[in-house]
C-alpha positions in Angstrom: 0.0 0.0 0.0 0.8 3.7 -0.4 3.9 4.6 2.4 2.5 7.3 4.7 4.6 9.9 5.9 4.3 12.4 9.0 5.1 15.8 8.4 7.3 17.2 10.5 5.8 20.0 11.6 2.5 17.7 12.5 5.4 15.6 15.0 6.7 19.2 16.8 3.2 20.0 17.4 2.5 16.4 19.1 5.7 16.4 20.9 4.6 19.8 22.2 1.5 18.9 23.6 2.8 15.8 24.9 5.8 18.0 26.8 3.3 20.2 28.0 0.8 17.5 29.7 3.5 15.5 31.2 5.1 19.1 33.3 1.3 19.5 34.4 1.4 16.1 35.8 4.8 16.9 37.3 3.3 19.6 39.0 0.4 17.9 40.2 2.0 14.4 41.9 -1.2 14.2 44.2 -2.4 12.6 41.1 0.7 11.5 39.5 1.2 7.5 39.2 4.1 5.4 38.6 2.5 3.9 35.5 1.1 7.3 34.3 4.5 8.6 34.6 6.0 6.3 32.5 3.2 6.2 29.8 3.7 9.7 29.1 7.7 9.0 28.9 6.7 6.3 26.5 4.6 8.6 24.1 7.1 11.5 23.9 9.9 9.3 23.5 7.9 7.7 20.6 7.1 10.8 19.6 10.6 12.1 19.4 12.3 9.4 17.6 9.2 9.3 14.8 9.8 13.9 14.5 13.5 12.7 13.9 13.1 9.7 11.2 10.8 12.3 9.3 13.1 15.7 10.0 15.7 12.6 8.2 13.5 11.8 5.5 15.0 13.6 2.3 13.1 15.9 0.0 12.2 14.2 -3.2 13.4 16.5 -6.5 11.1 15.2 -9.4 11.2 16.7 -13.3 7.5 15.7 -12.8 5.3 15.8 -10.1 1.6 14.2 -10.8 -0.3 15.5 -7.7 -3.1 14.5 -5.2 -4.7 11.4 -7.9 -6.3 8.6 -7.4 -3.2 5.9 -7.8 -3.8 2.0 -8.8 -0.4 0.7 -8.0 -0.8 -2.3 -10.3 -1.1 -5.0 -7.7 -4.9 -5.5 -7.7 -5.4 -3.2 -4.3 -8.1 -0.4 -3.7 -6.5 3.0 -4.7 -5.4 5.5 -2.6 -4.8 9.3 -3.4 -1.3 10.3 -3.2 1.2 11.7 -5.5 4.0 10.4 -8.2 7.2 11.6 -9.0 9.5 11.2 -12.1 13.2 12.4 -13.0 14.6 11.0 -16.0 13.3 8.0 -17.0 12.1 6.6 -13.7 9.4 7.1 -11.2 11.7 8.2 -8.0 8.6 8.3 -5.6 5.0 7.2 -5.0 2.2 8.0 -2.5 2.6 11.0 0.4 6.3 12.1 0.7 8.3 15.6 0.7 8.6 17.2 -2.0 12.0 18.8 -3.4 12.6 21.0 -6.2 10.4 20.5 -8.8 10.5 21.7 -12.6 6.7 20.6 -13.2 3.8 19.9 -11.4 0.9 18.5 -13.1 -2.7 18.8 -10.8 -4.2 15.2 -10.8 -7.1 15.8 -8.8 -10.1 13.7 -9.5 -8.0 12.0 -12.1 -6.8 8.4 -12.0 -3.3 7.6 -12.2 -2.2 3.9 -12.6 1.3 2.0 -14.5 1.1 2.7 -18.8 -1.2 -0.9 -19.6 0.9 -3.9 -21.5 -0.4 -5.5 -24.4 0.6 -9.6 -24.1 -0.8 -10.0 -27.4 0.0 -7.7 -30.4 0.7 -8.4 -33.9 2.4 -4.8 -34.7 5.6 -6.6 -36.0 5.2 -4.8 -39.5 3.4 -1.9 -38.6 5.4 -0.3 -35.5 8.2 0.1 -37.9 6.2 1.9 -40.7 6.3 5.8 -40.6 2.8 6.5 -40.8 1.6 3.8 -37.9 5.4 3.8 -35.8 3.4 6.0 -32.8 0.8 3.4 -32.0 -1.4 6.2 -32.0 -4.2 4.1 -31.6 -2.6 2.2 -28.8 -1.5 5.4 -27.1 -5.0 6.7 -26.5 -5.6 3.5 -24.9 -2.9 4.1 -22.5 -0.5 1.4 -23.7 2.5 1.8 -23.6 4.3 -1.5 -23.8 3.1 -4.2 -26.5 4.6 -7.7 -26.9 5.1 -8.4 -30.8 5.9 -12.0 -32.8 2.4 -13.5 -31.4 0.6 -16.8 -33.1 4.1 -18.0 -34.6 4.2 -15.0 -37.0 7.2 -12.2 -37.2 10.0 -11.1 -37.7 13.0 -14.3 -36.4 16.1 -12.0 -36.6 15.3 -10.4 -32.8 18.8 -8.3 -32.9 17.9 -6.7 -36.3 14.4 -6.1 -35.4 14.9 -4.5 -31.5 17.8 -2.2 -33.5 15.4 -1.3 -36.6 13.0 -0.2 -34.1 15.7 1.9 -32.0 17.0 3.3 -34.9 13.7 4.6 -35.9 11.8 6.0 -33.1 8.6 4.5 -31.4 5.5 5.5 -30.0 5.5 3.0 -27.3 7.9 0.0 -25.7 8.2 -3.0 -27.8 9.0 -6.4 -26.8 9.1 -9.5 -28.9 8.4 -13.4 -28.6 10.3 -15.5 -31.2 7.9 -16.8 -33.9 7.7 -20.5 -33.8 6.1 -20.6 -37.0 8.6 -18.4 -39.1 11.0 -20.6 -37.4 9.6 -23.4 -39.0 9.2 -21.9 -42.5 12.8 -20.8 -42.5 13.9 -24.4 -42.1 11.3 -26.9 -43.9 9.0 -24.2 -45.7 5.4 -24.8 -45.2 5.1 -28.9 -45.7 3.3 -30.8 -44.0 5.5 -33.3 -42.3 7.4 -34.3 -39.1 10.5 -32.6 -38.5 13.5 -34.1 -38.8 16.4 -34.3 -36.3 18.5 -32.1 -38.0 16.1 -30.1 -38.8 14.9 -29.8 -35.0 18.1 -29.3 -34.1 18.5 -26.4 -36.4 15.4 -25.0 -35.3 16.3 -25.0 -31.5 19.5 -23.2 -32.7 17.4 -20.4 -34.0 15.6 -20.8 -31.1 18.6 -20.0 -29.0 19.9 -17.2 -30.9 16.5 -15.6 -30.5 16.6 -15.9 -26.9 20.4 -13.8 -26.7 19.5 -11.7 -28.6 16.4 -10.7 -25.7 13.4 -12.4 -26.8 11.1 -13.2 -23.9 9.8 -16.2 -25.3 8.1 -18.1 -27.8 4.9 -18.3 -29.6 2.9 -20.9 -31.7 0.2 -20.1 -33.7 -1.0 -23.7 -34.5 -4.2 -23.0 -36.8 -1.6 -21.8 -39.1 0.3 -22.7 -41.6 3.4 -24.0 -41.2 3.1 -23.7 -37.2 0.1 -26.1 -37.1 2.6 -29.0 -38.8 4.8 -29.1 -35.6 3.8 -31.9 -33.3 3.6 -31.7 -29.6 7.0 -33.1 -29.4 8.9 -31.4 -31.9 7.3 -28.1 -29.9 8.7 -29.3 -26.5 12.0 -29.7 -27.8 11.8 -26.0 -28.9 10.2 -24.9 -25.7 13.5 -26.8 -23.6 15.6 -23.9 -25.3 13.4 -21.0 -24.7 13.3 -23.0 -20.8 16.3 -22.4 -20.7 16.6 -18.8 -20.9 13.9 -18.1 -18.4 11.4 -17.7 -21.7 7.9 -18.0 -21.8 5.7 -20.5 -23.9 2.9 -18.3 -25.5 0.5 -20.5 -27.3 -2.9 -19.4 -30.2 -3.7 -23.5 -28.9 -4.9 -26.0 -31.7 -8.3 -25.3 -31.4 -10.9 -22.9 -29.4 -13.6 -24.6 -30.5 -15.4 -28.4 -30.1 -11.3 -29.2 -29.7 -10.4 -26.4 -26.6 -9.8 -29.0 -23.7 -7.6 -31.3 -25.9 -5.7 -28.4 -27.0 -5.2 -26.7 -23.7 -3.6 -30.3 -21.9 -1.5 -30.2 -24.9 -0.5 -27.0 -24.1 -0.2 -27.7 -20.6 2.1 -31.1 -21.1 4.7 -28.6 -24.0 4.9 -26.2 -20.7 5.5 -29.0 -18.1 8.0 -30.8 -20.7 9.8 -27.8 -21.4 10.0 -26.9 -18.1 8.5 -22.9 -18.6 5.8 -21.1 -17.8 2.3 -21.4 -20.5 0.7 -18.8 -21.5 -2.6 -19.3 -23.3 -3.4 -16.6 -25.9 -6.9 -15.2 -26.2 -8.4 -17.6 -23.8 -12.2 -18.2 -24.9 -14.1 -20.6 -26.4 -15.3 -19.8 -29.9 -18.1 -21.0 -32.4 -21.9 -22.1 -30.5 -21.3 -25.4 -30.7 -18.4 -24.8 -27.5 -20.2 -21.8 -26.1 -19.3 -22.7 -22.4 -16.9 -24.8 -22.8 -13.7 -22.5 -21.7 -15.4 -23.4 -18.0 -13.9 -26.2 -18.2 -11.0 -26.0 -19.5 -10.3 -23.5 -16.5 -11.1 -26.3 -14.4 -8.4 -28.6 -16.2 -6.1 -25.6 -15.9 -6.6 -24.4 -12.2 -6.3 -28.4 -11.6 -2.6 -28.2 -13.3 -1.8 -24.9 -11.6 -2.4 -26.2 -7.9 0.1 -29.0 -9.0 2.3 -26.0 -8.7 2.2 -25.6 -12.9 2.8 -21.8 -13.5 -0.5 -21.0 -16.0 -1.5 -17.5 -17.3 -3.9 -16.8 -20.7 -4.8 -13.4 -22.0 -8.2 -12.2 -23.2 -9.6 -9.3 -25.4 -13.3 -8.1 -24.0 -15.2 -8.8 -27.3 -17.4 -11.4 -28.1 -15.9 -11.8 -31.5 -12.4 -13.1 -33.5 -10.4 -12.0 -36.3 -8.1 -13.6 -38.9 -8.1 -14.5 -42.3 -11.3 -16.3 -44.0 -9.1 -19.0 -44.7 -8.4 -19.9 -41.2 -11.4 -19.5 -40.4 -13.0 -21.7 -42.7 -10.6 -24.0 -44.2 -8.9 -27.2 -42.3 -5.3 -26.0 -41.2 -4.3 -29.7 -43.0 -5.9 -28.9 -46.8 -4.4 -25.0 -46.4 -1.0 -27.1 -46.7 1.5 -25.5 -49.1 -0.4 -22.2 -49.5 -4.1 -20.8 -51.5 -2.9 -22.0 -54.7 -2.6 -26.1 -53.6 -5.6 -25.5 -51.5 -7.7 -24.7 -54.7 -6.2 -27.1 -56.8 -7.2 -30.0 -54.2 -10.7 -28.0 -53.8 -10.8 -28.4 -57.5 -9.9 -31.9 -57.7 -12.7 -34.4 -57.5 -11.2 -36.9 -55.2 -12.2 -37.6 -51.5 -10.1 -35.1 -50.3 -11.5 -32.4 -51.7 -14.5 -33.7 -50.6 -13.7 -33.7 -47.1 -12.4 -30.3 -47.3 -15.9 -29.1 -49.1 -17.7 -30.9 -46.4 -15.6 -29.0 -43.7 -16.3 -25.3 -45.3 -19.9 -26.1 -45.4 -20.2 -27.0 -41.8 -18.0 -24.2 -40.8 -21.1 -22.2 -42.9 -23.9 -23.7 -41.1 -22.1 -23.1 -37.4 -21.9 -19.1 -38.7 -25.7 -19.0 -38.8 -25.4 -19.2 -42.8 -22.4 -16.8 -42.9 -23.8 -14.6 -40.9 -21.9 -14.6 -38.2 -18.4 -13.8 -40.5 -18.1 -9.9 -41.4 -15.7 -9.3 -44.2 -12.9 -6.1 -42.7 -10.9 -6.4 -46.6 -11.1 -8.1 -49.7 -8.9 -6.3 -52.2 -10.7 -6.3 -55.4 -13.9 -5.5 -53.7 -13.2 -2.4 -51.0 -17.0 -2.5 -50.9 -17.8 -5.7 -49.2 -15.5 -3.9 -45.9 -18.1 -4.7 -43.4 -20.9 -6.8 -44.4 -21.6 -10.3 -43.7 -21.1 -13.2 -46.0 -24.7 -14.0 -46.4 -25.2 -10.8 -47.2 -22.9 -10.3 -50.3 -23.7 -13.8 -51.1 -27.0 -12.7 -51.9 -26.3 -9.7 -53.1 -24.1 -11.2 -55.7 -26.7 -14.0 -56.6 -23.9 -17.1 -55.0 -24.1 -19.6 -52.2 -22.1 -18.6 -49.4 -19.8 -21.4 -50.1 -18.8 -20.3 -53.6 -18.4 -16.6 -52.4 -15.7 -18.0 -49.8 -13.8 -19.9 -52.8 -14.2 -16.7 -54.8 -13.0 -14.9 -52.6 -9.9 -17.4 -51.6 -9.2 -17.2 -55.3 -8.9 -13.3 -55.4 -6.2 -13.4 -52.7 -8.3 -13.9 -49.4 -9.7 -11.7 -47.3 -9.6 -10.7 -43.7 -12.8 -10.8 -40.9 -14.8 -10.8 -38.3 -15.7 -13.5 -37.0 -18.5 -12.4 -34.7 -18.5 -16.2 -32.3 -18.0 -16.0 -28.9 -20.4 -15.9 -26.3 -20.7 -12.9 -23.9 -21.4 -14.5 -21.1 -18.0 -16.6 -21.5 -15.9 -13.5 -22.0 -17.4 -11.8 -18.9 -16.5 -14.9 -16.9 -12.9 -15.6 -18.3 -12.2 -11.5 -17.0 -12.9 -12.5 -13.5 -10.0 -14.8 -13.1 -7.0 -13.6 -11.6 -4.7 -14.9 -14.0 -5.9 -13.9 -17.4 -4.6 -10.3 -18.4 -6.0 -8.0 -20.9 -5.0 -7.8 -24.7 -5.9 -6.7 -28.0 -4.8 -8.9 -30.7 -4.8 -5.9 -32.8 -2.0 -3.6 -34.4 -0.8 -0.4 -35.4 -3.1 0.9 -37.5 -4.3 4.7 -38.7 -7.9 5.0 -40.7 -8.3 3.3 -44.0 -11.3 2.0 -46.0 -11.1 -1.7 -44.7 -13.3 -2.6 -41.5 -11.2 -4.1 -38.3 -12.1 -5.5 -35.3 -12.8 -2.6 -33.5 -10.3 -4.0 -30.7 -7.4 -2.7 -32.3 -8.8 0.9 -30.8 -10.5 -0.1 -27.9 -9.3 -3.2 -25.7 -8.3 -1.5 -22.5 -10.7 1.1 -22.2 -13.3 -1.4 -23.0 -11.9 -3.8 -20.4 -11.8 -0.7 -17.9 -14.0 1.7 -18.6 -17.2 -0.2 -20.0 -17.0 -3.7 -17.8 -15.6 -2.5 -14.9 -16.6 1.1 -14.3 -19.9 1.2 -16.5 -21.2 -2.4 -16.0 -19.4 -3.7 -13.2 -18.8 -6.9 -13.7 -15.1 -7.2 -12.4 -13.5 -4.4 -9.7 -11.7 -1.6 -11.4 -8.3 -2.4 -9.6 -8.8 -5.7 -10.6 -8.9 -4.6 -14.3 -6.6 -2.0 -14.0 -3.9 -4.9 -12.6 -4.8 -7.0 -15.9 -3.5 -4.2 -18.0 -0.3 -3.8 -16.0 0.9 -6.2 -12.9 -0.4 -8.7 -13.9 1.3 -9.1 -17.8 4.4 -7.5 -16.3 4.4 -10.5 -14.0 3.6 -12.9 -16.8 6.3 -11.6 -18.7 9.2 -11.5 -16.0 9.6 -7.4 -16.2 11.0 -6.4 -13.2 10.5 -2.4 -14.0 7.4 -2.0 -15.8 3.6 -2.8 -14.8 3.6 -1.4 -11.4 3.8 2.7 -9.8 6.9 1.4 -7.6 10.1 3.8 -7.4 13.1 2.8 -9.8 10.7 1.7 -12.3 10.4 2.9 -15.5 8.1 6.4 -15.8 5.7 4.7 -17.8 2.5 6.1 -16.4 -1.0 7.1 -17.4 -3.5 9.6 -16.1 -7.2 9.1 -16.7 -10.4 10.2 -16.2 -13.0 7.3 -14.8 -15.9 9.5 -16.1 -14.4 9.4 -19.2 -12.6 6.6 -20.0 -14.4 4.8 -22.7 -13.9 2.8 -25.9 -15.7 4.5 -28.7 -14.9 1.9 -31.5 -17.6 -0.2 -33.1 -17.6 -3.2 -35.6 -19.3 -1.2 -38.4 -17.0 2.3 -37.0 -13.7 1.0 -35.8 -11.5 3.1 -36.4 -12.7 5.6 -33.3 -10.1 6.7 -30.8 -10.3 6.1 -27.6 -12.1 8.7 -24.9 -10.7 9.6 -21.6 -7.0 9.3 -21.7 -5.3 12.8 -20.1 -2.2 12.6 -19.6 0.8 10.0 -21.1 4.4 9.2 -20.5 6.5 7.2 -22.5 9.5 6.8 -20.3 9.4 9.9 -18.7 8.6 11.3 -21.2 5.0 13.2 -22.2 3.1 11.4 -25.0 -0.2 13.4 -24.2 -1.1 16.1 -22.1 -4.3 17.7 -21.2 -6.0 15.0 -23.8 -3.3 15.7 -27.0 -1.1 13.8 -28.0 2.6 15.2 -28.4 4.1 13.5 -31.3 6.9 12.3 -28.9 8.4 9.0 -29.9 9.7 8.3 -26.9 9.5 4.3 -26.5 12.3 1.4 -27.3 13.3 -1.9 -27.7 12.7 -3.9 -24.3 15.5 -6.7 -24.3 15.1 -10.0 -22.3 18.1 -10.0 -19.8 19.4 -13.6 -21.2 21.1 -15.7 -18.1 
């Protein structure tokens, strides 16, 4: 909790009063006791020694001072009001202390002040080194300012030139970066499906290793995808010993998140026992009506494995829907083997295989409520189609909703929505004290194509709409999702929290205020509330505008 502080001249006016009564029961010994006596020796002796540990207690000088708000230290507790001071790059106090020399003071009364939020799950590999997206603007007027990049097996393997690219070029926010199991993959057997050999393990836990000295934080699967679905649960656990081995994390997109969840989550927990790290399950939920429900008990399988002592953490975004490509969504990982144009060519085949796979799309159809249920965000050759739903183009281009999906996968694919989850599932999966908040989203500015709105608005939505408008988890408890919490998941030791020596990566808020205003159909809204910003110690927004300041870096695993 916040470290209380007397102020000195509070202790002198004690002392005085407790001087004073103790000479007028000196005076008067007809009613002076032994024990009453030594009671008031007691207090001003007390009282003397707390007056001199606070006349000791040294002014704190601060380059910023953020004054009297409402401060959510990160650890889950209730808020208190109290203060928080930064010089240089650090926070260098927090809660009630003396205050030095300051340059300048910023009024935070009324206001909430809590540790920048971290994003577990971002897929801004591309776009955080592009000039026009490079701020994470959108992320900013979240309030994140860390995101964890090279999610779902996908980005960039070369972690030195990546972490120096980014350096050299000057970042909105703090970047740190999870080596791609699936790039890993591709770079040494392409994208066949087949078991690994030996060597070709052996070259991959190489890679593996690099990666880690060069400060990843861990490694990530993305096994609906192609190649990283190929790997098999042991050829993944002899990549996980490596990571293991440099204090790395295992963060998994599992098998499946529908029918298949529980299978998929003890395979995930059994590559985290074997390779001896801690899991972490990526947006946790379970998608698609027929396993509405379903994540309930796969929490049960997982809370079973943590109170063998198994160290278990997921992530979740607050949205009842998905998005990826229409491919994955609605084509077996097994027939997308060798990329679209093998895909169509066994589609077009008449052979039982391309049966099965026709079979597979059109139950994948009738699960979606007809298409429904899937929301194009970009097509290419058809900017148009940006957010309506596959039944509806269908019939507005006179075609089954099966042959607009293999029109589609033959003009390049398309990106969506898929609008599956159930609410109730994603309210309960927020109560859990071990599943943090992120977006699954990226760096993006406006454009004609139709995102997932979460992108804009994960962590306002997780704070400001469940917690402070509905309710339905405590704010703190949010608030520690978005920054203890995937601090802790991550092994930071100087982000996530308002501690001093940490990093001055802080946020100031309004609770009245803080709100996502993205939609499905609108998403590329900005997010409402956000005051004041800074990006190691340095201000990203003030009084609600942004400052252009490019003030984050390259966050580097320290390696044993």
């Amino acid at each position: 909790m916040l470290q209380r502080l007397t102020w000195t001249k509070n202790c002198e006016r004690s002392t005085i009063t407790i001087s004073d009564s103790l000479d007028k029961l000196l005076k008067n010994r007809s009613i002076l006791t032994v024990g009453t006596f030594l009671l008031c020796s007691t207090f001003l002796f007390l009282s003397t020694v707390a007056c001199a540990q606070d006349s000791d207690q040294k002014a704190v000088d601060a380059d910023i001072l953020l004054e009297a708000g409402l401060l959510y230290l990160g650890d889950g507790e209730k808020p208190e009001i109290g203060n928080v001071a930064i010089r240089g790059q650090k926070i260098v106090a927090v809660g009630k202390f003396l205050i030095g020399k300051v340059k300048v003071r910023v009024d935070c009364k009324g206001l909430s002040v809590s540790p920048g939020f971290i994003d577990l799950h971002n897929h801004s590999d591309r776009g955080i080194s592009r000039d026009n997206t490079r701020s994470a603007m959108n992320y900013l007027t979240q309030g994140c300012t860390t995101m964890l990049t090279g999610n779902c097996g996908s980005g960039p393997i070369d972690v030195d030139k990546y972490y120096s690219r980014l350096d050299d070029l000057g970042i909105g926010v703090n970047v740190a970066h999870l080596i791609p199991q699936g790039a890993i993959r591709d770079e040494v057997i392409g994208d066949e499906k087949r078991k690994a050999t030996p060597e070709e393990i052996e070259q991959m836990r190489e890679l593996m290793a690099k990666g880690m000295q060069d400060g990843a934080w861990g490694m990530s699967t993305g096994l609906i995808y192609v190649p990283s679905s190929f790997a098999d649960t042991e050829e993944l656990i002899e990549l996980a010993k490596v990571v293991g081995e440099h204090n790395g994390i295992y963060a998994s997109h599992i098998r499946g998140e529908g029918t298949q969840l529980l299978a998929s989550v003890k395979e995930a927990i059994q590559i985290g026992q074997e390779g001896n790290l801690p899991l972490h399950i990526s947006h946790f939920k379970s998608s698609g009506k027929s396993s509405w429900g379903l994540v309930r008990t796969a929490v049960e399988i997982i809370q079973e494995a943590k109170a063998k002592g198994q160290p278990i953490t997921a992530d979740q975004y607050p949205y009842a829907a998905s998005s990826t490509s229409l491919s994955a969504t609605t084509i077996p990982s097994w027939a997308r083997a060798g990329g679209r144009k093998k895909t169509l060519e066994r589609l077009a085949s008449d052979t039982k295989e391309s049966r099965r796979i026709r079979e597979s799309i059109e139950r994948k159809i009738e699960l979606t409520d007809n298409g429904h249920r899937i929301q194009i965000s970009r097509h290419r050759p058809r900017p148009d189609w940006a957010g309506m739903r596959l039944d509806e183009i269908a019939e507005q281009e006179n075609m089954t909703p099966y042959d607009l999906i293999i029109h589609i996968e033959e003009n390049g694919g398309a990106s969506i929505v898929n609008h599956s989850i159930n609410e109730d599932d994603v309210r309960y999966v927020m109560t859990l004290p071990w599943v943090a908040t992120a977006s699954d989203g990226s760096a993006r500015i406006p454009s004609d194509e139709v995102p997932h709105p979460r992108s804009y608005g994960t962590f306002p939505r997780k704070i400001g709409f469940y917690a402070i408008r509905e309710q339905n988890i405590p704010i703190e408890h949010a608030v520690r999702s978005s920054t203890g919490l995937p601090a802790d998941i991550m092994g930071m030791t100087d982000r996530g929290y308002l501690r001093e020596g940490f990093a001055a990566d802080v946020v100031v808020w309004n609770e009245k205020e803080f709100i996502d205003t993205a939609t499905f159909t609108d998403p590329h809204r900005y997010a409402d509330g956000m005051v004041f910003i800074y990006v190691n110690g340095v201000p990203a927004m003030t009084h609600g505008k942004v400052t252009g300041a490019l003030a984050g870096k390259a966050l580097r695993h320290p390696t044993k």
